[in-house]
C-alpha positions, 0 to 999 in steps of 0.5 A: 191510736194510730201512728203519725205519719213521719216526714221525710228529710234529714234528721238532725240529731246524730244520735237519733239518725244513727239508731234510725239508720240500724233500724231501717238498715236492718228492716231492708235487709230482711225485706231483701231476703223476704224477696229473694225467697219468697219470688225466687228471685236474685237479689243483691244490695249494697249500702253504704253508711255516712262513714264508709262502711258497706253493708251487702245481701246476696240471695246467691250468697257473699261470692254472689254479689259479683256476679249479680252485678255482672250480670246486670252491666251485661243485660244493661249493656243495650244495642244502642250504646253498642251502635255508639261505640263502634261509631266511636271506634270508626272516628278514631280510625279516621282521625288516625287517618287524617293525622298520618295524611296531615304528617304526609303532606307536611313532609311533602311540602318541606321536600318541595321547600328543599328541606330534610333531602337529606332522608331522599334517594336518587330515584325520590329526589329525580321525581321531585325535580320533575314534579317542581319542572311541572309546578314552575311550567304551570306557573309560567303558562298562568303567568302567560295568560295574565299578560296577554288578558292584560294586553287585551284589556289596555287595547280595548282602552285604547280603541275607547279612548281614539273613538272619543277624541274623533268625537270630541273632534267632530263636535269642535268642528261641527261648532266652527272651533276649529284648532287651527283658528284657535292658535291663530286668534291666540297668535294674533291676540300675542302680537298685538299685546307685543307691538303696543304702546304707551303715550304719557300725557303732557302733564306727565312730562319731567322738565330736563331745563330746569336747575336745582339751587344747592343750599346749605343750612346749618344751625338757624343761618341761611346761605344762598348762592351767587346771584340770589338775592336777600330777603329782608323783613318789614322794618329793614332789618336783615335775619340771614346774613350771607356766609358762614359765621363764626 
């Protein structure tokens, strides 16, 4: 009876797959070796058990392991990752350039700024004179030019807005608005509101001739003037007596 297949995963128990690591260990050591004799070829191996430990085989011996290894970093070295490390090196050298660029300009423009002149010669500090003389010059030219484009663009503006008051003025004219007949009529019409008057109505009027009667009233008796006469009740009994009383 034949032997089942066996499935391949971890083995659970720590004292089986310790017995199987020795056995398979040992299994593929002897495999190595088979190989290495009976190909004539140069084998290396290298295994490293759950607890560090390294177990090795070299068909050229202990000292032959290295140099297997080695040689299989040369030979698997390939002319691609050649192409991309000199194209490595190349960035460097011109991200080297940048920076020392970047660090000139930087200095430059801190010198344009009257800053670390302390660092400058007579000679440096003339050709910066002359190099700041040019910018404001150049400066001066633009500042020029602006104006004079500006100046430009407000006559333009200026012939635009004269050729619409002429038109303005001729469609007034064409329809018999002239201005002259427009401050006239409003000349006109401010005289007469001027000049106008208001008549008062007859019965309107406040007669002057008439003369008021003074009267005086205190508590409920009733005193007239001289000359007004009394006025009596129905049965002949008099209710407002002349005078004051006490």
């Amino acid at each position: 009876m034949g032997r089942g297949r066996v499935e391949l995963k971890r083995i659970e128990n720590k004292i089986n797959r310790q017995v199987t690591f020795s056995k398979r260990r040992n299994g593929l050591l002897k495999k190595a070796y088979e190989l290495s004799v009976l190909c004539d070829v140069e084998v290396a191996l290298l295994i490293f058990s759950s607890r560090g430990k390294l177990y090795e085989f070299g068909s050229a011996g202990p000292s032959g392991i290295n140099k297997t290894l080695e040689r299989y970093q040369r030979d698997n070295f390939t002319p691609q990752d050649n192409v991309a490390e000199h194209e490595t090196q190349n960035w460097f050298q011109e991200i080297s350039k940048l920076k020392a660029k970047y660090e000139s300009l930087q200095q430059t423009q801190r010198h344009l700024l009257g800053e670390d002149l302390g660092q400058l010669n007579v000679k440096e500090l003339q050709n910066l004179e002359k190099q700041l003389e040019q910018a404001l010059a150049q400066a001066r030219r633009r500042k020029t030019q602006l104006m004079l484009e500006q100046m430009d663009d407000l006559r333009k503006k200026e012939r635009q807005l004269g050729d619409l008051n002429k038109k303005l003025k001729s469609q007034l004219e064409a329809e018999g608005l002239n201005l002259k007949a427009i401050q006239a009529l409003w000349t006109s019409t401010s005289d007469a509101a001027g000049t106008s008057s208001f008549h008062v109505h007859h019965s309107q009027r406040i007669p002057l001739d008439c003369e008021p009667q003074p009267v005086l009233q205190i508590g409920y008796q009733y005193a007239q003037a001289e000359g007004s006469s009394v006025t009596k009740s129905g049965t002949g009994e008099t209710n407002f007596i002349q005078g004051w009383v006490l």
